[in-house]
N, C-alpha and C positions, 0 to 999 in steps of 0.2 A: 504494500500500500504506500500510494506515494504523495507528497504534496499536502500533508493534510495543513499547512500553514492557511493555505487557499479554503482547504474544508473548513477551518477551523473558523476562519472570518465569515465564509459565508453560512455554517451554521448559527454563526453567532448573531448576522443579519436578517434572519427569519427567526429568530427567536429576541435575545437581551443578552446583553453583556451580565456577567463574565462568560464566557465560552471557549474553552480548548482541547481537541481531540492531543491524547496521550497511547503515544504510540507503543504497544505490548508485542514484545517479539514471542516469538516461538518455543515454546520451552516442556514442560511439565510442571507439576505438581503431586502433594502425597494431600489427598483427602483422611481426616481423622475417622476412624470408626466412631458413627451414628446411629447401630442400630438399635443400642439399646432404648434410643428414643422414636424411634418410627425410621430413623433412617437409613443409610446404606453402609454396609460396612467400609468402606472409603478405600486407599488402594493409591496406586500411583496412574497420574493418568494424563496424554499428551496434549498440549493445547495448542495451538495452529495462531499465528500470527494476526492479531486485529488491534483495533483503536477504540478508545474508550473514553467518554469524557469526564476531566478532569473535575470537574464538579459536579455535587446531586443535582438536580433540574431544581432551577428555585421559580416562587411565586410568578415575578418576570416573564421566564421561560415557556413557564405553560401556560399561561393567558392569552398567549395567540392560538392556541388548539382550542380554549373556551369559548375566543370571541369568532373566530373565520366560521364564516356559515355553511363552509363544510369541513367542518371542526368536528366538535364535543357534539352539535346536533344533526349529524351526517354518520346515526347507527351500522352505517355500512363498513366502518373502521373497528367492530368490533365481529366482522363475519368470518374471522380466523377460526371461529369456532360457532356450534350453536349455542353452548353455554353461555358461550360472552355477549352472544346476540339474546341471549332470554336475558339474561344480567340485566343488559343495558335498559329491554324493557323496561323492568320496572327501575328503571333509573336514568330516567328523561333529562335531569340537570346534575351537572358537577356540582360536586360537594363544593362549601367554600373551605381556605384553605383554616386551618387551624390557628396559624401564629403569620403576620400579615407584617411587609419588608422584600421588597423587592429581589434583593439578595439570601433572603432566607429561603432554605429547600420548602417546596411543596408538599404539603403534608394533606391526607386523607382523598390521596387516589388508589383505587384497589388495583392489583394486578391487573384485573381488566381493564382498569382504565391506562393504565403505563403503555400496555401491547397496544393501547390502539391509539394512543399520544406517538408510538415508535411505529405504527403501520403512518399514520396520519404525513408524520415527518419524512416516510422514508418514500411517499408516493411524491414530495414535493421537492425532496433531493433525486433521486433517479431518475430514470429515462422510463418512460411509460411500458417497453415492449419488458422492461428487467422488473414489473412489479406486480404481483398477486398476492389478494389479499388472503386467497387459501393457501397458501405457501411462502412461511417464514423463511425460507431461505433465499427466497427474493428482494427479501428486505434490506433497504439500505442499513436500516435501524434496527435495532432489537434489544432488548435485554439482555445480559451478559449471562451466561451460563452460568452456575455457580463454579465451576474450576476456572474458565476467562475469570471473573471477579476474583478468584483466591491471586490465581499468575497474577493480576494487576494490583495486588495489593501486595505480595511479597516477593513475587521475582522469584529468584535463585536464594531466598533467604529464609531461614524458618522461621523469623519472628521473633513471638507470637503476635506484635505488633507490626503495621505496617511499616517504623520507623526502624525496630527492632527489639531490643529488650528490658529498655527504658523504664519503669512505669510510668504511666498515667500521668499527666499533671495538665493545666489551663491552659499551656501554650502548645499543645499537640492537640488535643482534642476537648469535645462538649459531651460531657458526660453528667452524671452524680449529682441531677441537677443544681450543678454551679449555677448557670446563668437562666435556671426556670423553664428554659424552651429551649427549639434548634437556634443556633447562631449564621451570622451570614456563610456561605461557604467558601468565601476566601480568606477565613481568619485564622487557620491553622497550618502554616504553611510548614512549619517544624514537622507536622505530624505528617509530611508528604509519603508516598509509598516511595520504592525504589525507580519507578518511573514520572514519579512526580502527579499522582494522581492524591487529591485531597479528602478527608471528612470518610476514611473508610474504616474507622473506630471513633464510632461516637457521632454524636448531631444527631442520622436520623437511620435506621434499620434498610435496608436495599434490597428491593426485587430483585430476584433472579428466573433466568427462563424456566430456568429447569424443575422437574417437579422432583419431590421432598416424596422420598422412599426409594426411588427409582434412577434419579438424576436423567431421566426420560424429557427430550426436549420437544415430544407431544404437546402441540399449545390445546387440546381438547378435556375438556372435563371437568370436574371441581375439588382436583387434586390437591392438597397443599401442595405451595409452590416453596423453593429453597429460597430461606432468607437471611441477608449475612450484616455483621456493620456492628451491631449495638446502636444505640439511640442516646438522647439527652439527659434521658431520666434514670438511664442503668445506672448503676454504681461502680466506679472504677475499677474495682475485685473480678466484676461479676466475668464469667467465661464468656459471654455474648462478646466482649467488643475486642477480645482476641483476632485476629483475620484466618486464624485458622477453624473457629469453633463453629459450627454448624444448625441451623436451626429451620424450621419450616412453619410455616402458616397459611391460611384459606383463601383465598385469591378473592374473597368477594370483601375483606375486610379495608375500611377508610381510616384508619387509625393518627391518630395525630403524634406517632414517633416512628410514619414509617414512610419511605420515599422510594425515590429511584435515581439509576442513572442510566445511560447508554452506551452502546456500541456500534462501532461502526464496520462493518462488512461488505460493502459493495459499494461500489465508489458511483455517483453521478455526476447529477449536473455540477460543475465547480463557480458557475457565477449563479445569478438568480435571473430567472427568467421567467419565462411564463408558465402557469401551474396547469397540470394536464386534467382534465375535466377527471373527477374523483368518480371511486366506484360507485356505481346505483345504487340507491339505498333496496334496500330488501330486508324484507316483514322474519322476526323472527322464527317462522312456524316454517 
């Protein structure tokens, strides 16, 4: 993947500043054994070269998917699945966000909403013939897998932090509720991973694609999905905001300590240009 300086400004021009794709090479990982909690016994496992951004998606960010009128009410960005498409029924308006700041991550959109915030983005970054909205792997955008998430948060390091073995403290991350809520996402720059990607212990908990038991990158069903990070309100001890510890929850949850961020897999349009008329909506039955 190349150029993402280019991606990087013009993702940043269809969405707000701050915006930077953080380039993750090719490597592996060792996943921790999970099962005793519903998950997967974990294992060494290879992960294939992508980019990631370096920040959670804040308020900013995703308010242009609420406001475009084929946004947040253009149910058709949720027909990746028909789960996501009943979901959506009965969930006609985005939630508002929790803790309100431009720069602050977006809090209480559920999995469903994240996949179809990254189908939304990735039909206005791509070239039309490179995008289906039944198949993720057309996507420019998507959710990071949980092992992309671990590679982007430790590299070739074991940790358990993204910085290393450090503890805890205000100038790496927002945890223990210090400051009561998520903080902006460029305020712990100490606490950067090995690739320079921020806020992956602590602020707010992060969607992953993948689902929680299986690590099956199946967007169908109402699977827990893997979810990693820690949030604002854990307590610095706690195993959650290790980048190695593991955890999973129900995709239809809006919670105000959990967010997202993205990935980048397939390269498009590199300036902004004209947007290609979006998928038809269609009835979730």
């Amino acid at each position: 993947m190349h150029n993402l300086y280019s991606y990087s400004q013009y993702t940043e021009t269809l969405l707000a500043p701050p915006f930077e794709w953080c380039s993750i090479d090719a490597g592996s990982v060792v996943l921790t054994d999970a099962a005793d909690r519903g998950g997967t016994s974990g294992g060494v496992f290879a992960v294939r070269a992508f980019a990631i951004s370096k920040y959670l998606i804040t308020n900013a960010q995703y308010q242009p998917f609420v406001e475009d009128p084929n946004g947040y009410s253009n149910h058709a960005w949720w027909g990746y699945s028909p789960q996501a498409l009943q979901w959506r029924k009965t969930h006609p308006k985005a939630q508002g966000t929790a803790f309100d700041g431009a720069k602050v991550p977006r809090t209480r959109v559920s999995w469903f909403d994240s996949m179809a915030f990254c189908a939304w983005l990735s039909h206005v970054i791509a070239k039309k013939p490179q995008f289906s909205i039944h198949d993720v792997t057309t996507w420019a955008i998507r959710l990071p897998s949980e092992v992309e998430w671990q590679r982007a948060a430790l590299g070739d390091t074991s940790g358990p932090y993204p910085w290393g073995n450090t503890p805890i403290d205000q100038t790496r991350a927002t945890c223990a509720n210090w400051t009561k809520q998520p903080t902006n996402v460029d305020s712990h720059p100490a606490g950067a991973s090995p690739y320079g990607v921020l806020d992956m212990s602590g602020n707010l908990a992060e969607w992953c694609l993948t689902k929680w038991g299986s690590d099956d990158e199946d967007v169908t069903g109402y699977s827990y999905r893997n979810v990693r990070g820690g949030a604002w309100n854990i307590g610095a001890q706690n195993m959650f905001l290790q980048a190695t510890d593991r955890y999973g929850h129900p995709p239809r949850g809006r919670l105000n300590d959990f967010g997202f961020r993205i990935g980048l897999y397939r390269e498009g349009k590199e300036t902004a240009g004209t947007q290609e008329t979006p998928p038809q909506e269609r009835s979730a039955s």
